[in-house]
C-alpha positions as CSV (number, residue, x, y, z in Angstrom):
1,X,45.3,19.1,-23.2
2,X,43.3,21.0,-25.1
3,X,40.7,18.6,-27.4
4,X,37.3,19.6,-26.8
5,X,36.4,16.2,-27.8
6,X,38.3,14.4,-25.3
7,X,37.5,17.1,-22.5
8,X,33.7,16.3,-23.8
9,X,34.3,12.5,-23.2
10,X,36.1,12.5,-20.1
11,X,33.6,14.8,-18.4
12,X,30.2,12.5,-19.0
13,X,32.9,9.7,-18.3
14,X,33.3,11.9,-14.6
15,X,29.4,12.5,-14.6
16,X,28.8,8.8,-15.0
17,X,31.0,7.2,-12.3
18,X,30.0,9.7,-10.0
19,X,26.3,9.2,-10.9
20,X,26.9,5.9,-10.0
21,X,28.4,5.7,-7.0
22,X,25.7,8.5,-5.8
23,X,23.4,6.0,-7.0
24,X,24.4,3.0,-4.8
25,X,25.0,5.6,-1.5
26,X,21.3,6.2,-2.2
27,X,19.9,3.0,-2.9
28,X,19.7,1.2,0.8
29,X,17.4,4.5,1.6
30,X,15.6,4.7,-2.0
31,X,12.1,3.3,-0.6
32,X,12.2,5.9,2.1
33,X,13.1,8.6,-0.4
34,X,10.2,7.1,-2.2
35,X,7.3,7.3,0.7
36,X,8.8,11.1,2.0
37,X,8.0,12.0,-2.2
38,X,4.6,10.1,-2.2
39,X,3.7,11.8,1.2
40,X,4.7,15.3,0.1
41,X,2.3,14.9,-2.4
42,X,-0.2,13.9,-0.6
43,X,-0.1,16.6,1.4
44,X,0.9,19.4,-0.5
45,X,-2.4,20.9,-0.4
46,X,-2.2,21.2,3.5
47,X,1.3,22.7,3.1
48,X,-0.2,25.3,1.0
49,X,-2.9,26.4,3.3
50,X,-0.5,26.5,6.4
51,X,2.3,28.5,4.3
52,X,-0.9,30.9,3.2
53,X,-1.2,31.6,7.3
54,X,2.3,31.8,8.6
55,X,4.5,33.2,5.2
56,X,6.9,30.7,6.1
57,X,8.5,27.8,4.2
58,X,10.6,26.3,7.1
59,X,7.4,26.7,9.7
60,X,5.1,25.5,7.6
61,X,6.7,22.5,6.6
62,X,7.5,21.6,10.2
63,X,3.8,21.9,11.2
64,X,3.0,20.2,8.4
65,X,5.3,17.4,9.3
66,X,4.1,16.9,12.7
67,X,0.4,16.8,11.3
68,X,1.1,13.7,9.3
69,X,2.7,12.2,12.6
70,X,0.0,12.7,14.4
71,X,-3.0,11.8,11.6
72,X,-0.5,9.0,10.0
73,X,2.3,7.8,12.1
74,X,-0.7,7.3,15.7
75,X,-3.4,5.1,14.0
76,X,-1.3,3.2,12.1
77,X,0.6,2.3,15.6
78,X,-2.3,2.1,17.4
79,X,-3.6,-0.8,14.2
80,X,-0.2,-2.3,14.3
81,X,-0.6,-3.3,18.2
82,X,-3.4,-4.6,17.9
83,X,-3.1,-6.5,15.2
84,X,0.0,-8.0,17.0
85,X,-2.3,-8.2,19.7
86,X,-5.0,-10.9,17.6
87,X,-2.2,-12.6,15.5
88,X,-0.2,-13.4,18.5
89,X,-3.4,-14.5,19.8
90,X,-4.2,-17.2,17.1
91,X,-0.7,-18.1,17.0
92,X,-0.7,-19.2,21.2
93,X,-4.1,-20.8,20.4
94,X,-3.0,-23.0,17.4
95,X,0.6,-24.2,19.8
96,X,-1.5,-24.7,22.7
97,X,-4.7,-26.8,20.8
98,X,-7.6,-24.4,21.7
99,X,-7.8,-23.2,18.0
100,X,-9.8,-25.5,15.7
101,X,-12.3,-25.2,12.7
102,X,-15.1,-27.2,13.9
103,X,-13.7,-29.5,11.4
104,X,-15.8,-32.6,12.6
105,X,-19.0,-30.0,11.8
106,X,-17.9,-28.4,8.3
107,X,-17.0,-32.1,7.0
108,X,-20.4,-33.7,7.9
109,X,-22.4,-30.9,6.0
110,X,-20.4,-31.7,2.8
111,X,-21.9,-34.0,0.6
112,X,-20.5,-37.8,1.1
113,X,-19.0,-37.9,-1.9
114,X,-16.5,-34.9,-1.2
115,X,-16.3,-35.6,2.7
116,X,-12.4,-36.8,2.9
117,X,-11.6,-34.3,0.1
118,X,-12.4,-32.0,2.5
119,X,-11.4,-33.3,5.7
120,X,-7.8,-33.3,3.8
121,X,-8.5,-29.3,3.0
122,X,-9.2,-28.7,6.5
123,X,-6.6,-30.2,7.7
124,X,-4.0,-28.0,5.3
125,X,-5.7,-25.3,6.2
126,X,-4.9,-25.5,9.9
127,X,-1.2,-26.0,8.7
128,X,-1.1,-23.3,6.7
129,X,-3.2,-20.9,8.9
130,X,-0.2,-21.8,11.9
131,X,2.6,-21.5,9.4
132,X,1.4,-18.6,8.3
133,X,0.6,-17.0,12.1
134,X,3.9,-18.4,13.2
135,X,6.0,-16.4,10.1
136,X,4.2,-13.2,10.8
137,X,4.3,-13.1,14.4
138,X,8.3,-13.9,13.8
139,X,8.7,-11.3,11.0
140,X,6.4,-8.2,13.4
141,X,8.8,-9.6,16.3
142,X,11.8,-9.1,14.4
143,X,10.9,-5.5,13.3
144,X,9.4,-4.3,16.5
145,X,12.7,-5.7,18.6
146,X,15.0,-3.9,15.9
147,X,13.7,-0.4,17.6
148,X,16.7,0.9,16.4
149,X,16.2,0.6,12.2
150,X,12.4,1.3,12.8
151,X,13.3,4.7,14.4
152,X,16.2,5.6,11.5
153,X,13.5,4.6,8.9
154,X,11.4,6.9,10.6
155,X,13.6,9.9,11.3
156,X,15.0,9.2,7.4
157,X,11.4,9.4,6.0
158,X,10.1,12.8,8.2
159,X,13.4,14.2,8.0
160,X,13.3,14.0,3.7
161,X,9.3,15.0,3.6
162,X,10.4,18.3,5.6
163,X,13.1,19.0,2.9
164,X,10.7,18.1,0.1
165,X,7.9,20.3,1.3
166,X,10.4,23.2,2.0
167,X,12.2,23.6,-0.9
168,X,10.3,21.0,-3.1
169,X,9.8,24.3,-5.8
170,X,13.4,24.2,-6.0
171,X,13.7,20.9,-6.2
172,X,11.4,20.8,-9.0
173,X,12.9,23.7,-10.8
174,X,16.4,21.6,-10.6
175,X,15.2,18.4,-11.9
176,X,13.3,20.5,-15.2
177,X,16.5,22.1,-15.7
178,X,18.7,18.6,-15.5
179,X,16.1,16.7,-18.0
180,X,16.4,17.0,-21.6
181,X,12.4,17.3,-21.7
182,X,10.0,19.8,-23.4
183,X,8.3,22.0,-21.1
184,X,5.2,20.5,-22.2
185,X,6.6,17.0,-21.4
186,X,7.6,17.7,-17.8
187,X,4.3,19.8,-17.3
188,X,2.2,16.0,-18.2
189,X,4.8,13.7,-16.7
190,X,4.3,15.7,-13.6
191,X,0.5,16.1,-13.5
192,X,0.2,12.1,-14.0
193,X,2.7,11.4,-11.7
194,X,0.7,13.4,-9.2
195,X,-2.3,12.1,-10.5
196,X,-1.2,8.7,-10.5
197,X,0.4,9.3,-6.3
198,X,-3.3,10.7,-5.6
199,X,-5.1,7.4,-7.2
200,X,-3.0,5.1,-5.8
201,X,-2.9,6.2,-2.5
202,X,-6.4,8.2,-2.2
203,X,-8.5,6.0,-4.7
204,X,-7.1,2.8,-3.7
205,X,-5.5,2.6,-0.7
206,X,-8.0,5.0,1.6
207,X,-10.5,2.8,-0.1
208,X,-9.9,-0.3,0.5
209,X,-8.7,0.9,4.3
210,X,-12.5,2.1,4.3
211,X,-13.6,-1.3,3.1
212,X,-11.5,-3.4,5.5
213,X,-12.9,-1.1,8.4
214,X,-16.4,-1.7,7.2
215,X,-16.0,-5.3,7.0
216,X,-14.3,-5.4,10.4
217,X,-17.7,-4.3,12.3
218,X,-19.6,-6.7,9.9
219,X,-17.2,-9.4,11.0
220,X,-17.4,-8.0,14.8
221,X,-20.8,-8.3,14.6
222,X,-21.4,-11.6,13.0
223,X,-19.3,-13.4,15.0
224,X,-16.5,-14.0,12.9
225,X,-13.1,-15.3,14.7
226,X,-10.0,-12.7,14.9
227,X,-11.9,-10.0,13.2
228,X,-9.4,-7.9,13.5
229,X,-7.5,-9.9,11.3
230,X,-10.0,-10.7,8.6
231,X,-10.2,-6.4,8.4
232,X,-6.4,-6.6,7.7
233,X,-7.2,-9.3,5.0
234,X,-9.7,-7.2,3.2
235,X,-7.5,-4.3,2.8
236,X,-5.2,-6.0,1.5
237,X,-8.0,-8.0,-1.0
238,X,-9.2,-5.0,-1.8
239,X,-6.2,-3.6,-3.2
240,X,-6.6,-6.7,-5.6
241,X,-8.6,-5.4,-9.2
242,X,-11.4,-7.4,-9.9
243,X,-12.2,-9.5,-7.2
244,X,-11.4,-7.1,-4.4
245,X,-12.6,-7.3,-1.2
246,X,-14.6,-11.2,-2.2
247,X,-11.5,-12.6,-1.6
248,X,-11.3,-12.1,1.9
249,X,-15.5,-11.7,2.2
250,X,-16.5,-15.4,0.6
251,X,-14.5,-17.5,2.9
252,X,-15.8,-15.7,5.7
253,X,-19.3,-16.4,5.1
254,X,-18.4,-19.7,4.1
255,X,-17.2,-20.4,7.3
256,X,-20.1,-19.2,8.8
257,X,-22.9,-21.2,6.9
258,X,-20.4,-24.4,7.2
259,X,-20.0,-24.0,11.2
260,X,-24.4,-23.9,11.0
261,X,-24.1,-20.2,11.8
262,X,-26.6,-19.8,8.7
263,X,-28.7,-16.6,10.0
264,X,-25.1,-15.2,10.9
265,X,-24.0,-15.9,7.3
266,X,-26.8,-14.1,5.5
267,X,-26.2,-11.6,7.5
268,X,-22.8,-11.2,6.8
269,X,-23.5,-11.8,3.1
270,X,-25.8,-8.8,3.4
271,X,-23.7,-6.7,4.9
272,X,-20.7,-7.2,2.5
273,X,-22.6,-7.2,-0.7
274,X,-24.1,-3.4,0.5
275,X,-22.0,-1.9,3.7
276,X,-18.8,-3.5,2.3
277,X,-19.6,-3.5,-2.1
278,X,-20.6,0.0,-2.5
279,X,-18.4,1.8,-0.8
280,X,-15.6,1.9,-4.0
281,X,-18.7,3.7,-5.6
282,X,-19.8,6.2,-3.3
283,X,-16.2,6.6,-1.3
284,X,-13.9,6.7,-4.6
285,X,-15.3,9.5,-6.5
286,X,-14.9,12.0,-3.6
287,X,-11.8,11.1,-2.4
288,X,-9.7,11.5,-5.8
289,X,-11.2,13.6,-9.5
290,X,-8.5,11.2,-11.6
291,X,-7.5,7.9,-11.9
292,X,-4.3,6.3,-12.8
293,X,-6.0,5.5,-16.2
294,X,-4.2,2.4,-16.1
295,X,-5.8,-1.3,-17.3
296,X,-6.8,-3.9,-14.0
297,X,-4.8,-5.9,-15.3
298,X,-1.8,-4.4,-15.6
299,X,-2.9,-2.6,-12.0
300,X,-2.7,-6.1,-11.0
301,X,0.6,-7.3,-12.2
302,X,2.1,-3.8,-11.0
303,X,1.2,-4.2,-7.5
304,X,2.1,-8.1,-7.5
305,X,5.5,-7.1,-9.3
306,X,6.0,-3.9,-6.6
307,X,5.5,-6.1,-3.8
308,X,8.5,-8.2,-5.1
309,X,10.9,-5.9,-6.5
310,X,10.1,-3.0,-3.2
311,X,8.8,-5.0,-0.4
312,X,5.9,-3.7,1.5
313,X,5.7,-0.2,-0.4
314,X,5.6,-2.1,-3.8
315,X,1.8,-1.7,-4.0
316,X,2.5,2.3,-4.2
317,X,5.7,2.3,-6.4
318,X,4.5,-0.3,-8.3
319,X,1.5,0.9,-10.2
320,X,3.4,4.4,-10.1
321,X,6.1,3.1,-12.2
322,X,3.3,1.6,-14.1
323,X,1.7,5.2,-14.5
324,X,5.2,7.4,-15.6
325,X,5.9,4.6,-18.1
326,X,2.7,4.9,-19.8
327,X,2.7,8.5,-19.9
328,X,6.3,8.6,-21.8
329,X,4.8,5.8,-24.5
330,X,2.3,8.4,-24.7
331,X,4.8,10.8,-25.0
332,X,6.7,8.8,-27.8
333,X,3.5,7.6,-29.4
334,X,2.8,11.6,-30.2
335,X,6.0,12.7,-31.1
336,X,6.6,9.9,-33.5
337,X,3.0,10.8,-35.3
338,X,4.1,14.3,-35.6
């Protein structure tokens, strides 16, 4: 047959199924693709500096793989147990009765008026605090016994950064040749998707990892049950735009004025409102130049939205998604002007 128009049509026809089906072989390891691209980036600049000394692309991506084992892959193992440690901890002292809230103590401070509404609080509270405990203990459980699929993940993940620091130029040069974009198109889609990997992960993330660490020793100090724990909350509150790290900070305190731990609570209002509050302004600025540029709110509904679409790794993907799609309205906006 020779109809160019048919040979045109049954080529993309080709391209698509086999785009497709390339597609779904890829999905089940997409998020994994996704945290070897986001880490690459991350440290590309250490890459750099270690080709610059040994003139190798295959030694100096090794070496720069094993570095982010040993500065990632350690302390986050070392948090996980012992985080494991203090929830499995609460959980055995809600089953076994020797967790409580001083509930008798925090009702009878309340005014009368509010008393039962808040002896009925409390008592939801200790519900939900077990529930809670008992999922997550059950969930950790689950992955830590499944050695197997953690291990895969892992190999998956450091086995795709080393390929993406190798030959990530390549790679690079591929993709610009496959997209039907401007050169000056690619050149800003790439710089704030880079800029957008360095916000998220430097200007939020390291952040609020600071902030949670910070409000750990405040809650060490002050005498704050499973502080460990609350530290874990307050990363994760911090990660939150607007409200940040009050979220986890207020009920703290709170619990310590309401349990008559009141010189304990200023303290620890003290401590949050200058250890904890000032850290995004001191901290931020150093760690990353650029932001995301993106509005809190739609930060917000990006990170909720990531969590649910992509699990734990939605609070990177999501607001980076957020980021590439408002740099192509940009895009669009300007062409459509011009």
């Amino acid at each position: 047959m020779n109809n160019p128009k048919l040979q045109t049509i049954g080529f993309f026809v080709l391209l698509g199924v086999a785009a497709i089906l390339a597609l779904l072989m890829l999905w089940p390891f997409l998020q994994l693709i996704a945290l070897a691209a986001i880490l690459a980036v991350l440290f590309s600049p250490w890459h750099k500096r270690i080709t610059a000394k040994f003139k190798s692309q295959t030694w100096s991506a090794l070496l720069t793989v094993l570095f982010v084992l040993v500065i990632v892959l350690v302390p986050l193992g070392l948090l996980g147990y012992l985080l494991y440690g203090e929830v499995g901890s609460l959980y055995r002292s809600i089953v076994t009765g020797g967790f409580h809230l001083d509930q008798a103590l925090i009702v009878s401070r309340l005014p009368t008026n509010v008393q039962e509404i808040g002896n009925n609080f409390l008592n939801n509270l200790s519900d939900s605090i077990s529930s809670l405990t008992g999922t997550t203990l059950q969930s950790v459980t689950g992955l830590v016994s499944n050695v197997f699929n953690f291990f895969f993940a892992l190999f998956v993940v450091f086995f795709t950064l080393y390929y993406f620091l190798r030959d990530g130029s390549r790679l690079k040069e591929f993709i610009s040749n496959i997209f039907p974009l401007s050169q000056v198109h690619e050149s800003k889609l790439m710089e704030r998707l880079e800029m957008a990997i360095n916000g998220v992960v430097k200007g939020s993330f390291l952040v609020a990892l600071t902030q949670g660490c910070i409000a750990f020793v405040g809650f060490l100090i002050f005498g704050v049950p499973q502080p460990l724990l609350w530290g874990a909350l307050t990363v994760l509150a911090a990660l939150v735009p607007t409200f940040g790290t009050s979220l986890a900070l207020i009920p703290a305190i709170l619990y310590l004025f309401l349990t008559g731990h009141t010189g304990a609570g200023i303290g620890m209002t003290i401590w949050g409102a200058v250890a904890v509050g000032t850290v995004d302004n001191i901290i931020s600025p150093r760690l990353v130049g650029s932001r995301t540029n993106l509005h809190p709110l739609l930060v917000l509904f990006s990170v909720l939205g990531g969590l649910r679409l992509f699990g734990l790794l939605g609070f990177l993907l999501g607001p980076l998604l957020m980021a590439v799609l408002m740099v192509l309205l940009e895009m669009y906006q300007t062409d459509s002007k011009s």
